[in-house]
Jmol script that loads the backbone (N, CA, C; Angstrom):
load data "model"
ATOM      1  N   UNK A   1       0.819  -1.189   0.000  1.00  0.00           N
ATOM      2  CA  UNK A   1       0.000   0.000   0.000  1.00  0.00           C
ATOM      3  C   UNK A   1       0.869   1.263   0.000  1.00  0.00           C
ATOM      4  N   UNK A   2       2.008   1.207   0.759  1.00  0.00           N
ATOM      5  CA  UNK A   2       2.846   2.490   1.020  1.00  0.00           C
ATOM      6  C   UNK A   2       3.439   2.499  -0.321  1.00  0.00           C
ATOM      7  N   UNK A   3       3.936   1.389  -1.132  1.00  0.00           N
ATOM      8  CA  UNK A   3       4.408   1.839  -2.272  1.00  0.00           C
ATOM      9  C   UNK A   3       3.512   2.354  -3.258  1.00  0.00           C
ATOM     10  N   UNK A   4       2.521   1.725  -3.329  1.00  0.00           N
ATOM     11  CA  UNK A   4       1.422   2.586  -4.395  1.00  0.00           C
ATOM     12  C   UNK A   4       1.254   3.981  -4.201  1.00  0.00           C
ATOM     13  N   UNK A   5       0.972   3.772  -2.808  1.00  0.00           N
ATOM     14  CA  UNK A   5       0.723   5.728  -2.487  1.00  0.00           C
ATOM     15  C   UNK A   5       2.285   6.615  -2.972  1.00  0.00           C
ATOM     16  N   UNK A   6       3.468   6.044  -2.580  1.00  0.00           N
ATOM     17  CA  UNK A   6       4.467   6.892  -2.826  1.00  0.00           C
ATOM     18  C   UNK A   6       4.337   6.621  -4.313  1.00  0.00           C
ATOM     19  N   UNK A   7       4.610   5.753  -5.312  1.00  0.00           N
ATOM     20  CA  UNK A   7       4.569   6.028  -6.714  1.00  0.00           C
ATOM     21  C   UNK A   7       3.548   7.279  -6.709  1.00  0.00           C
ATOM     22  N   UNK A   8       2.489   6.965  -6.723  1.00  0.00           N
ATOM     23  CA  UNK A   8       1.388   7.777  -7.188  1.00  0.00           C
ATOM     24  C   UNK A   8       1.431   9.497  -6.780  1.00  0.00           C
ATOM     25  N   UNK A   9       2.236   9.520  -5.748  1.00  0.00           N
ATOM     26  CA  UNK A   9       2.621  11.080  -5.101  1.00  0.00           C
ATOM     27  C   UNK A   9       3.811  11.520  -5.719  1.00  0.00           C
ATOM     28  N   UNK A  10       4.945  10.662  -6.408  1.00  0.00           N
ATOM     29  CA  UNK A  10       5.724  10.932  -7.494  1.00  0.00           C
ATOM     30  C   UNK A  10       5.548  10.704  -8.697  1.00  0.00           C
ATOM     31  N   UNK A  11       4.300  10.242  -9.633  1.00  0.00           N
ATOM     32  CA  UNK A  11       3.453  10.343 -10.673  1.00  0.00           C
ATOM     33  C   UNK A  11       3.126  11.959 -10.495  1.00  0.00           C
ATOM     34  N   UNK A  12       2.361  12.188  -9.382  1.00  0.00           N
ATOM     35  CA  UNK A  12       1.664  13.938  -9.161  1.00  0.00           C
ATOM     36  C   UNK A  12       2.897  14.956  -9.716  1.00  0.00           C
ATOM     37  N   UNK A  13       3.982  14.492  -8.576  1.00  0.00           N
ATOM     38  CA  UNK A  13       4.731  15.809  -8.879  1.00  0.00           C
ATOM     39  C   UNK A  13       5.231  15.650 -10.277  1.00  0.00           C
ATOM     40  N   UNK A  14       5.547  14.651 -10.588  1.00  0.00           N
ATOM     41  CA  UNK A  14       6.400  14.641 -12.522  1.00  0.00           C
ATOM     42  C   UNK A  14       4.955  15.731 -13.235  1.00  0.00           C
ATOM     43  N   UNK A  15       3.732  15.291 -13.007  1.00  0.00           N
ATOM     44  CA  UNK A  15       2.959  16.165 -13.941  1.00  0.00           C
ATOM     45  C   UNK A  15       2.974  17.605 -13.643  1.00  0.00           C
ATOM     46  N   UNK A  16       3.442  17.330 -11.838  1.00  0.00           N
ATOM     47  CA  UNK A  16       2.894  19.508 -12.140  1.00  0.00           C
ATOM     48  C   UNK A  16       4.553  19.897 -12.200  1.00  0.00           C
ATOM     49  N   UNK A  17       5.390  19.061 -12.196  1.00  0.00           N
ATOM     50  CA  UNK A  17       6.557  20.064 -12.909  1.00  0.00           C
ATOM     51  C   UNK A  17       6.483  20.444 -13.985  1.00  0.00           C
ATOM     52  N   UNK A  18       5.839  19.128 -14.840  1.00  0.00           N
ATOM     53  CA  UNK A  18       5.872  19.332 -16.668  1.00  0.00           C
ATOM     54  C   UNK A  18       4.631  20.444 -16.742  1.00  0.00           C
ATOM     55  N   UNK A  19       4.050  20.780 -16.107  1.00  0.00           N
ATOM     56  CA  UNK A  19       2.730  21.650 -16.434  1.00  0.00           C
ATOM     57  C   UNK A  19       3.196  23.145 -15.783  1.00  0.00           C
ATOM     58  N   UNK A  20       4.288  23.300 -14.961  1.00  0.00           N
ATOM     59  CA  UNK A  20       4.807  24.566 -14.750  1.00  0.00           C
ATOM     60  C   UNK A  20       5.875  24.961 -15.512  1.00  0.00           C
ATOM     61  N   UNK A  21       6.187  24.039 -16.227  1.00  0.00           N
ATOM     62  CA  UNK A  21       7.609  24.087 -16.817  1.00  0.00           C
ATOM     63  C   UNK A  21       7.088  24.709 -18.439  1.00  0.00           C
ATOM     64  N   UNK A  22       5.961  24.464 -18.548  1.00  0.00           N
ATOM     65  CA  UNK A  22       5.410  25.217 -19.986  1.00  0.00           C
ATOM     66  C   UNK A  22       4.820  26.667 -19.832  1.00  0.00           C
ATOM     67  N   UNK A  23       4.991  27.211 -21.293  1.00  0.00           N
ATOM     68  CA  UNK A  23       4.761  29.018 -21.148  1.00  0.00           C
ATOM     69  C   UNK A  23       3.358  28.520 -21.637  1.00  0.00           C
ATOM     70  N   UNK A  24       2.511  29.807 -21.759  1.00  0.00           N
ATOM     71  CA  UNK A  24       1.092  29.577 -22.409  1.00  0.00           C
ATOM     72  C   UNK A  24       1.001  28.983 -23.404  1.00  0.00           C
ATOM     73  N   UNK A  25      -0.143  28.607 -23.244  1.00  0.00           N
ATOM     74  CA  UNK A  25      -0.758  27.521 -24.617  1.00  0.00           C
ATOM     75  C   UNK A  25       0.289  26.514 -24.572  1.00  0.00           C
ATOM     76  N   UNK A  26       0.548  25.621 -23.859  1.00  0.00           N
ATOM     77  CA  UNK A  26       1.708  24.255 -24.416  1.00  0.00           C
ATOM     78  C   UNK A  26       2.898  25.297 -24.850  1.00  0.00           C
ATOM     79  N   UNK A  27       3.596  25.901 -25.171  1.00  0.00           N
ATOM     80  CA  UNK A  27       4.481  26.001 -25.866  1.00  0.00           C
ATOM     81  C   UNK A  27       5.763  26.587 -24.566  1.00  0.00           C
ATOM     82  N   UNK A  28       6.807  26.889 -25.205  1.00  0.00           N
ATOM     83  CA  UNK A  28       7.815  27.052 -23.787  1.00  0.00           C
ATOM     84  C   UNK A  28       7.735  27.861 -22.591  1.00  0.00           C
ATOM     85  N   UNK A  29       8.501  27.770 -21.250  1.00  0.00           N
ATOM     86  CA  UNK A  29       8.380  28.406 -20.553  1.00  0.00           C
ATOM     87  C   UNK A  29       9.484  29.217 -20.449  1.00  0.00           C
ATOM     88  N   UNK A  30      10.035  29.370 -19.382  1.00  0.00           N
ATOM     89  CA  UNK A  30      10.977  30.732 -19.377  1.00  0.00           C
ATOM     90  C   UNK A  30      12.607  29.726 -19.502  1.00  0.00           C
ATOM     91  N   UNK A  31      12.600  28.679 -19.299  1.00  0.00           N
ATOM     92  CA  UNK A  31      13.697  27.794 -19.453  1.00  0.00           C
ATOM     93  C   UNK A  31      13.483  27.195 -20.987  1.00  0.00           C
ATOM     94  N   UNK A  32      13.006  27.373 -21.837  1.00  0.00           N
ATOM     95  CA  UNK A  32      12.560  27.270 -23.331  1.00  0.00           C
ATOM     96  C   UNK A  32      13.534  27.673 -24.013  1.00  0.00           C
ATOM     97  N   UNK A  33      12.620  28.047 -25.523  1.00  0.00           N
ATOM     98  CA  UNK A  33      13.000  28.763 -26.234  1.00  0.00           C
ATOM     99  C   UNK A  33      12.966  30.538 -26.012  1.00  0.00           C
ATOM    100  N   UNK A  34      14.287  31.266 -26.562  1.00  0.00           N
ATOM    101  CA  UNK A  34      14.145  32.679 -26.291  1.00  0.00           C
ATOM    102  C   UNK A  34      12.442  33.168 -27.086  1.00  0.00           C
ATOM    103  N   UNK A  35      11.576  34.013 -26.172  1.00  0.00           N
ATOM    104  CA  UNK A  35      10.646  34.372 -27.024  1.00  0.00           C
ATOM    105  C   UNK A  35      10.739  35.646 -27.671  1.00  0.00           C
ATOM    106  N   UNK A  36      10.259  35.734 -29.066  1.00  0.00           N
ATOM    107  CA  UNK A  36      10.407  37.069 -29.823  1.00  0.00           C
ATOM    108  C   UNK A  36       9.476  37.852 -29.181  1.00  0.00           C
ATOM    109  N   UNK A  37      10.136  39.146 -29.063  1.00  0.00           N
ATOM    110  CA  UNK A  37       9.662  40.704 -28.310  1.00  0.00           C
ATOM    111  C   UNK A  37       8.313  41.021 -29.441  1.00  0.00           C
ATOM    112  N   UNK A  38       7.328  41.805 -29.083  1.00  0.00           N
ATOM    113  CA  UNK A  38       6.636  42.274 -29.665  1.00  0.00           C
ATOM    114  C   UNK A  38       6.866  43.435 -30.582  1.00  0.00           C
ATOM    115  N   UNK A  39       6.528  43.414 -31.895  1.00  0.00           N
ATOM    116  CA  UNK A  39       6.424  44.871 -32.404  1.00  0.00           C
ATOM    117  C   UNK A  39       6.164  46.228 -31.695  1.00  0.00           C
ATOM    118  N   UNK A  40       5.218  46.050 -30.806  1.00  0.00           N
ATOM    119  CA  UNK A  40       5.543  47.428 -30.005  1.00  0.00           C
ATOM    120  C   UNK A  40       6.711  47.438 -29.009  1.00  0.00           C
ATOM    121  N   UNK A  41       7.160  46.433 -28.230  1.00  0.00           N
ATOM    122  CA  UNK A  41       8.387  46.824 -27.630  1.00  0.00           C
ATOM    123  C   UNK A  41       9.606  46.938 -28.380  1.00  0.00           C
ATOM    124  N   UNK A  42       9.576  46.276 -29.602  1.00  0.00           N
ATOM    125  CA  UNK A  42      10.994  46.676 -30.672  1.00  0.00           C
ATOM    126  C   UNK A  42      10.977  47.910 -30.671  1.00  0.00           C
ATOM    127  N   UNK A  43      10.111  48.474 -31.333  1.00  0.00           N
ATOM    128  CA  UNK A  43       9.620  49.944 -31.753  1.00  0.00           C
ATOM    129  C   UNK A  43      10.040  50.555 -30.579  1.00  0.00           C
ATOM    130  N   UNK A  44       9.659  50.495 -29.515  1.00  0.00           N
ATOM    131  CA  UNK A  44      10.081  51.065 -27.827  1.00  0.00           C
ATOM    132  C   UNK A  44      11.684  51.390 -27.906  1.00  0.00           C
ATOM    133  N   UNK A  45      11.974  49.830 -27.611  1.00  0.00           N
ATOM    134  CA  UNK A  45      13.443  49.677 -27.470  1.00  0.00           C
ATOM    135  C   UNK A  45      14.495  50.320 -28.689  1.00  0.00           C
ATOM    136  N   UNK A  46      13.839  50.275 -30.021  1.00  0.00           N
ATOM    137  CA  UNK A  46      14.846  50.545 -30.967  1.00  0.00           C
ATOM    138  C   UNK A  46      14.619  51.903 -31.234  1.00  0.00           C
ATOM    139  N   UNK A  47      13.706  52.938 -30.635  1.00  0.00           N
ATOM    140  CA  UNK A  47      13.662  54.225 -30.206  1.00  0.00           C
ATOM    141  C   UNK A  47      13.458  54.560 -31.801  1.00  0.00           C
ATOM    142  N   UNK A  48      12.448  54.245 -32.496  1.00  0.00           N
ATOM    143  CA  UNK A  48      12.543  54.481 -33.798  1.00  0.00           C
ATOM    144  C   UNK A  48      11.546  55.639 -34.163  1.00  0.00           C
ATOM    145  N   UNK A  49      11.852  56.357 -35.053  1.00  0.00           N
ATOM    146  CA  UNK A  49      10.845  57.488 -35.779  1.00  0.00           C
ATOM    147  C   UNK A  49       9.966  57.821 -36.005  1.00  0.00           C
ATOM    148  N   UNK A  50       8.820  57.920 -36.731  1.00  0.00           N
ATOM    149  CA  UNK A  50       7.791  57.564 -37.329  1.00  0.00           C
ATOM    150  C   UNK A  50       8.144  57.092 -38.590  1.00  0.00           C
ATOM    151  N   UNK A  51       8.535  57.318 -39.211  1.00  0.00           N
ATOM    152  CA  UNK A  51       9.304  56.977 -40.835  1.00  0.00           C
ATOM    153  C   UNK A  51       9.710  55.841 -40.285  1.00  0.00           C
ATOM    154  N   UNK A  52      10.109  55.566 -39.727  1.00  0.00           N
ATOM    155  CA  UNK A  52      11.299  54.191 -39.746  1.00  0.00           C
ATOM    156  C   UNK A  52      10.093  53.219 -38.988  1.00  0.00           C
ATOM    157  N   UNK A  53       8.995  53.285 -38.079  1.00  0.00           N
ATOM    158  CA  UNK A  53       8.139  52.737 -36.889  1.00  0.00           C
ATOM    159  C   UNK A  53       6.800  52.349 -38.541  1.00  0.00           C
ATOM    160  N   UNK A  54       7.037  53.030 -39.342  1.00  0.00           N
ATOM    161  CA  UNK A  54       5.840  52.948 -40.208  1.00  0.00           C
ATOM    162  C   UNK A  54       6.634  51.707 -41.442  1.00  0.00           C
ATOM    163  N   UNK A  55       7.072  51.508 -41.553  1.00  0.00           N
ATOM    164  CA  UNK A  55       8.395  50.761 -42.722  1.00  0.00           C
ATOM    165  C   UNK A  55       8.497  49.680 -42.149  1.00  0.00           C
ATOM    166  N   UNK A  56       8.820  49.881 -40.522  1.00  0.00           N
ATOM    167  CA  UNK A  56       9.361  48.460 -40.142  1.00  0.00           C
ATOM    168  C   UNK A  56       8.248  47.670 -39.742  1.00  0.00           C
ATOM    169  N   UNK A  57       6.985  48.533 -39.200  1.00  0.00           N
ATOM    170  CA  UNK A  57       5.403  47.507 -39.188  1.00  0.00           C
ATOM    171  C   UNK A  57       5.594  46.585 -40.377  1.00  0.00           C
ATOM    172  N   UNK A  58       5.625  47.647 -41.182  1.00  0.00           N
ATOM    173  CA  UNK A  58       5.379  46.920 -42.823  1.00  0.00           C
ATOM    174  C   UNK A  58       6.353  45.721 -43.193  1.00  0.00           C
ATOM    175  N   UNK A  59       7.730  45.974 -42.715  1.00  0.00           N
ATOM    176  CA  UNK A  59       8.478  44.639 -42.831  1.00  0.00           C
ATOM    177  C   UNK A  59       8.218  43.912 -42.025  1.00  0.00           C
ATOM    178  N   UNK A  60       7.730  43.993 -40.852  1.00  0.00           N
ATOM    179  CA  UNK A  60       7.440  42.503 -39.865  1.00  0.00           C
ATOM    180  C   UNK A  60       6.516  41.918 -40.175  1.00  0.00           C
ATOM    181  N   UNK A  61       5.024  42.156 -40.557  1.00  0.00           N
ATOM    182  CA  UNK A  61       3.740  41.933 -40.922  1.00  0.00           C
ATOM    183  C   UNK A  61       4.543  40.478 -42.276  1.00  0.00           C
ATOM    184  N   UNK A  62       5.293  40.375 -42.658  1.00  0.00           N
ATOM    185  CA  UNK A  62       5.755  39.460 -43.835  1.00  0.00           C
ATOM    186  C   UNK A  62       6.099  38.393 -43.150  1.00  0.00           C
ATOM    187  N   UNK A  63       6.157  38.624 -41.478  1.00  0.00           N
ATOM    188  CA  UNK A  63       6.711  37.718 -40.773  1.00  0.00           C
ATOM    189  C   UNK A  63       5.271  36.562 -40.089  1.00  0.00           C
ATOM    190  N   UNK A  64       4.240  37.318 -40.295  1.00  0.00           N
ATOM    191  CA  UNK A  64       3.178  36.826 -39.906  1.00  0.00           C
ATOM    192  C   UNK A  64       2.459  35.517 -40.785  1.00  0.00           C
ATOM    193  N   UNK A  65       2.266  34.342 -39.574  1.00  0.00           N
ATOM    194  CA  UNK A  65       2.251  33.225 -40.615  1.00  0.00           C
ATOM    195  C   UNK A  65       0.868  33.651 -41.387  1.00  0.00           C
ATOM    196  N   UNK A  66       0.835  32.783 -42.874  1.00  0.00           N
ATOM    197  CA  UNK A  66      -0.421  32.874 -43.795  1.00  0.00           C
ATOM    198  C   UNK A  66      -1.219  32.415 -42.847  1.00  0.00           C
ATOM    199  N   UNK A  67      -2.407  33.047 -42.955  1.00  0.00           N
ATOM    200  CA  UNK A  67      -4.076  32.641 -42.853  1.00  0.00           C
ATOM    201  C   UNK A  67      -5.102  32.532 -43.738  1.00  0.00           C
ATOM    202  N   UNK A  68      -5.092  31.243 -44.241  1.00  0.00           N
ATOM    203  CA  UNK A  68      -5.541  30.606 -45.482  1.00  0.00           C
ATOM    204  C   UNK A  68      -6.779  30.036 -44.800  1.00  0.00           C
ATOM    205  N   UNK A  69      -7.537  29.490 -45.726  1.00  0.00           N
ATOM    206  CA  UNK A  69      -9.020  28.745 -45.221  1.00  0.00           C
ATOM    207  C   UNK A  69      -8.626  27.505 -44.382  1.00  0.00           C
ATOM    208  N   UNK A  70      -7.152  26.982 -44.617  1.00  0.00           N
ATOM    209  CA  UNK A  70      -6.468  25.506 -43.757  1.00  0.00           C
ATOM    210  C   UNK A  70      -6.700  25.968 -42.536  1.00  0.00           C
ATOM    211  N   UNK A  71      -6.970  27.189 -41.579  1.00  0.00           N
ATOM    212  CA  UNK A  71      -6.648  27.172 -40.866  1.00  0.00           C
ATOM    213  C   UNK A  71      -5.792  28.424 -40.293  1.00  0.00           C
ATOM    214  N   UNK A  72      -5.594  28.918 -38.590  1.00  0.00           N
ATOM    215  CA  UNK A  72      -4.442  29.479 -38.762  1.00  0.00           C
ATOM    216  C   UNK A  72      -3.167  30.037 -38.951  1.00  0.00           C
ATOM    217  N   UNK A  73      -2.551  28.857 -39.299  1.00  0.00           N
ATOM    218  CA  UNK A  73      -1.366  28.506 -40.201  1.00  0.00           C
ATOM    219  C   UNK A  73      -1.349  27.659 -41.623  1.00  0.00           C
ATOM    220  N   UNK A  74      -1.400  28.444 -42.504  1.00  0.00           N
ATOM    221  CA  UNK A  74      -1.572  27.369 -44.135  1.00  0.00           C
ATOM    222  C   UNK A  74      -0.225  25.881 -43.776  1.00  0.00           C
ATOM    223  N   UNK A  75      -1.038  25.240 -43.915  1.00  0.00           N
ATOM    224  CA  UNK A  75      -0.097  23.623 -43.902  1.00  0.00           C
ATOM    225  C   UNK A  75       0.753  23.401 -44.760  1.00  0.00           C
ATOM    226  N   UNK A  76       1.522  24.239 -45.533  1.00  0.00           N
ATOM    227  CA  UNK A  76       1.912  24.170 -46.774  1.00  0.00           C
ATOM    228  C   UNK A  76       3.331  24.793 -46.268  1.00  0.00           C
ATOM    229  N   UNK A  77       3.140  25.764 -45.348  1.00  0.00           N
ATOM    230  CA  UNK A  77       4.073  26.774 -45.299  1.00  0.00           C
ATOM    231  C   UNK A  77       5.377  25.703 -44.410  1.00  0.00           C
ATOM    232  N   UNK A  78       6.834  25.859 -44.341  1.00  0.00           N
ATOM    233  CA  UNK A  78       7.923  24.900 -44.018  1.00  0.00           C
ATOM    234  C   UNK A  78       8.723  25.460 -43.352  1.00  0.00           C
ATOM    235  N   UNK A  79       9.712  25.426 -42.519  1.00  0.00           N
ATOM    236  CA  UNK A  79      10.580  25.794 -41.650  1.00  0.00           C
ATOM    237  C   UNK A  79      11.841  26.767 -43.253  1.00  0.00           C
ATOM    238  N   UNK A  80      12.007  25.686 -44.092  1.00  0.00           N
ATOM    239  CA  UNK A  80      12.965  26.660 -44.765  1.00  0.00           C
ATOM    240  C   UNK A  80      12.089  27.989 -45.637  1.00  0.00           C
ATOM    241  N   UNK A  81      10.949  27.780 -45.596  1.00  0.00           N
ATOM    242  CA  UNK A  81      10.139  29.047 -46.184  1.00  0.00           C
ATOM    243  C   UNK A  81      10.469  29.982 -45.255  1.00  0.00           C
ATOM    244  N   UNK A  82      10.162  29.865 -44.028  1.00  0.00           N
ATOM    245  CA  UNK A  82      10.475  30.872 -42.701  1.00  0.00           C
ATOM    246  C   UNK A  82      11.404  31.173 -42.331  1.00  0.00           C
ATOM    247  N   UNK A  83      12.404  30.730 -42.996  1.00  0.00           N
ATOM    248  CA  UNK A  83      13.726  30.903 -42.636  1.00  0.00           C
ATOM    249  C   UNK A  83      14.715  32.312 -43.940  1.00  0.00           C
ATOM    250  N   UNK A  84      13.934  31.703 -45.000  1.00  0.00           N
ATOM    251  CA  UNK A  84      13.709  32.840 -46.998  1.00  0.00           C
ATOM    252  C   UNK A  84      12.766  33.850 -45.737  1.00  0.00           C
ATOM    253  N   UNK A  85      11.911  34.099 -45.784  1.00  0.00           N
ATOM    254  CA  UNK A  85      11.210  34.758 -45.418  1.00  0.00           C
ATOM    255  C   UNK A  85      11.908  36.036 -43.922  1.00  0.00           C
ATOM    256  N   UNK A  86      12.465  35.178 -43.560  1.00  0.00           N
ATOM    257  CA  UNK A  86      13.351  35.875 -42.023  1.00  0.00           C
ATOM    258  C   UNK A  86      14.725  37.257 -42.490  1.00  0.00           C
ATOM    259  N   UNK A  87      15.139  36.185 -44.084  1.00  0.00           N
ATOM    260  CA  UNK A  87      16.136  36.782 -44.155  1.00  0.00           C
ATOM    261  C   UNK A  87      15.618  37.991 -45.438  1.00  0.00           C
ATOM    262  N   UNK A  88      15.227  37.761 -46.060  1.00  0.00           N
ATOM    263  CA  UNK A  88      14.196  39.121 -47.205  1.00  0.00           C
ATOM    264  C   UNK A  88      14.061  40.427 -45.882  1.00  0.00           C
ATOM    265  N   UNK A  89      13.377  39.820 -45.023  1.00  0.00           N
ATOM    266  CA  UNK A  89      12.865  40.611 -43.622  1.00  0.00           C
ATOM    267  C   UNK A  89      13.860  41.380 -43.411  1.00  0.00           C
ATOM    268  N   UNK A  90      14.934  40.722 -42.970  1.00  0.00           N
ATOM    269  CA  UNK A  90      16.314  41.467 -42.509  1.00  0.00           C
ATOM    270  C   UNK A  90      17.134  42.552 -43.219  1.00  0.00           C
ATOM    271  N   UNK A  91      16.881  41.772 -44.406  1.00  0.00           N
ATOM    272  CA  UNK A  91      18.044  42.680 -45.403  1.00  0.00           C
ATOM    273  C   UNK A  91      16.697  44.128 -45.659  1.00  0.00           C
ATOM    274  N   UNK A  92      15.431  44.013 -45.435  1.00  0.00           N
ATOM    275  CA  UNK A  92      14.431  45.181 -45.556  1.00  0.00           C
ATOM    276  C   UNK A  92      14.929  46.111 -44.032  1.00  0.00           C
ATOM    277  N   UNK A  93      14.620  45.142 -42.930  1.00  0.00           N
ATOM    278  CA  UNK A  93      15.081  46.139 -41.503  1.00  0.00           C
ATOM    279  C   UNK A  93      16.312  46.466 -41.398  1.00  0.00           C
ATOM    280  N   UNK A  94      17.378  46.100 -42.197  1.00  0.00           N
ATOM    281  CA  UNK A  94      19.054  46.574 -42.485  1.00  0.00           C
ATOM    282  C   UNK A  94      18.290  48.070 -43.269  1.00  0.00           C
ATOM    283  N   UNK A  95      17.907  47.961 -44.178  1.00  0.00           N
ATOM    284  CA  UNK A  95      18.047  49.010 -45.004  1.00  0.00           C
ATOM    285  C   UNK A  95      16.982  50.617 -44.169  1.00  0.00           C
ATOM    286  N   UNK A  96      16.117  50.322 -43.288  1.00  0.00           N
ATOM    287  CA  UNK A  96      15.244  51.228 -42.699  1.00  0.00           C
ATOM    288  C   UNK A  96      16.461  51.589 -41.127  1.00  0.00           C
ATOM    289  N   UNK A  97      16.769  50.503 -40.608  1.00  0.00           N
ATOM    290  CA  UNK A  97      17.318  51.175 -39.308  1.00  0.00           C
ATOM    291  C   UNK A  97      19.198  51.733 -39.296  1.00  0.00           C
ATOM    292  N   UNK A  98      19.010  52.206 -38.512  1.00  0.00           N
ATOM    293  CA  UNK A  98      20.958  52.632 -38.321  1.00  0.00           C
ATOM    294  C   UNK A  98      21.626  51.756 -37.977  1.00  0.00           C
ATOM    295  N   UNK A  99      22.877  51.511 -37.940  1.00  0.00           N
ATOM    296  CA  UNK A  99      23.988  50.809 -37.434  1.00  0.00           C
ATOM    297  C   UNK A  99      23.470  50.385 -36.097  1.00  0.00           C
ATOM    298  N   UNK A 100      23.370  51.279 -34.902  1.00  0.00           N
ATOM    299  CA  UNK A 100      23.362  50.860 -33.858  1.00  0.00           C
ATOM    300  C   UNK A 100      21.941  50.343 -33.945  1.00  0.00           C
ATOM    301  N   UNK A 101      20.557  50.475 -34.174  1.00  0.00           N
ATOM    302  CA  UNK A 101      19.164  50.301 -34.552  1.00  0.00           C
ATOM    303  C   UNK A 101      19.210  48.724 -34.396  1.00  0.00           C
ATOM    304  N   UNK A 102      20.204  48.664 -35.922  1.00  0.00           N
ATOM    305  CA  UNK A 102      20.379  47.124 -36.297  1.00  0.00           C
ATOM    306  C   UNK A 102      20.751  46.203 -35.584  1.00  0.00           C
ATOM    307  N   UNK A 103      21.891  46.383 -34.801  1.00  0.00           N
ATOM    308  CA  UNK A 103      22.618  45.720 -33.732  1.00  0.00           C
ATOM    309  C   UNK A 103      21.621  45.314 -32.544  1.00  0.00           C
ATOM    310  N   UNK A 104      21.214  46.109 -32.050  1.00  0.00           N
ATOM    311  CA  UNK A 104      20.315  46.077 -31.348  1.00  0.00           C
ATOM    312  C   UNK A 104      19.050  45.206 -31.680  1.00  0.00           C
ATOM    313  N   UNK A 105      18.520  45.905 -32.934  1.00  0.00           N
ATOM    314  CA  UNK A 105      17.163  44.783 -33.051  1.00  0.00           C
ATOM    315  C   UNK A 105      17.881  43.264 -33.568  1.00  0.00           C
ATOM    316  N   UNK A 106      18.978  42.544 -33.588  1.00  0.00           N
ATOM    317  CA  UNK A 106      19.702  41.750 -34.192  1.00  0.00           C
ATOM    318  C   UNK A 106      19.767  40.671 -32.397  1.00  0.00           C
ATOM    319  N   UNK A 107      20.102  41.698 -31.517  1.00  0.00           N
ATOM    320  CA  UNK A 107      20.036  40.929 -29.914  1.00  0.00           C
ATOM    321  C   UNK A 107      18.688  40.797 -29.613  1.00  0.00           C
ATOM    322  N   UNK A 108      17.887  41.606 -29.954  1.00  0.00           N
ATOM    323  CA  UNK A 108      16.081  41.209 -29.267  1.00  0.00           C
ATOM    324  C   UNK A 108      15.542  40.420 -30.246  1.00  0.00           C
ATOM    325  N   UNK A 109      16.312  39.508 -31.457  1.00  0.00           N
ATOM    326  CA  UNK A 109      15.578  38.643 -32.252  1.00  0.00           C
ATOM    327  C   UNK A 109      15.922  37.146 -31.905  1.00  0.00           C
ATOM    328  N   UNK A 110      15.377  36.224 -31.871  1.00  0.00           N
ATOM    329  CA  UNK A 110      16.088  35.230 -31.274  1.00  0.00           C
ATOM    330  C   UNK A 110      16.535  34.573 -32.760  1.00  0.00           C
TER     331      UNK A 110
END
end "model"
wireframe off; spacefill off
backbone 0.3
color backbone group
């Protein structure tokens, strides 16, 4: 009997570690993956213009997965599409921000 109860009280804790150990929705927690900053805190942090805050909406929005009738991610779309897609992105936010801009938004990207 004492062993059932102790398994079963170390069954408990394995689940609520794995259930604290995740960030919202299933996906990582703070021991994870780095999570990408929001468009408004880039914009914050990279102390940007209006000219430059209006350009770079426009280049991140390319970053946003398709929303096709599949669903909210088109099933079609692939890790090396997102990866073409990351770098088009970059060489657009190279050309809108400054030297230091860049550097900077280059550390808040994971």
């Amino acid at each position: 009997m004492k062993k059932k109860f102790f398994t079963l009280a170390v069954a408990i804790m394995l689940f609520a570690a794995l259930g604290m150990a995740q960030g919202p929705k299933g996906g990582p927690g703070k021991g994870g993956q780095k999570q990408q900053p929001g468009i408004e805190q880039m914009i914050r942090e990279l102390e940007l213009d209006k000219s430059q805050e209006i350009k770079f909406r426009d280049a991140m929005k390319e970053l946003e997965p398709n929303r096709g009738k599949g669903g909210p991610q088109d099933k079609k779309s692939k890790p090396e599409d997102m990866k073409e897609k990351r770098k088009t992105v970059d060489k657009k936010v190279k050309k809108i921000l400054t030297k230091k801009q860049y550097k900077k938004y280059q550390e808040l990207m994971p």
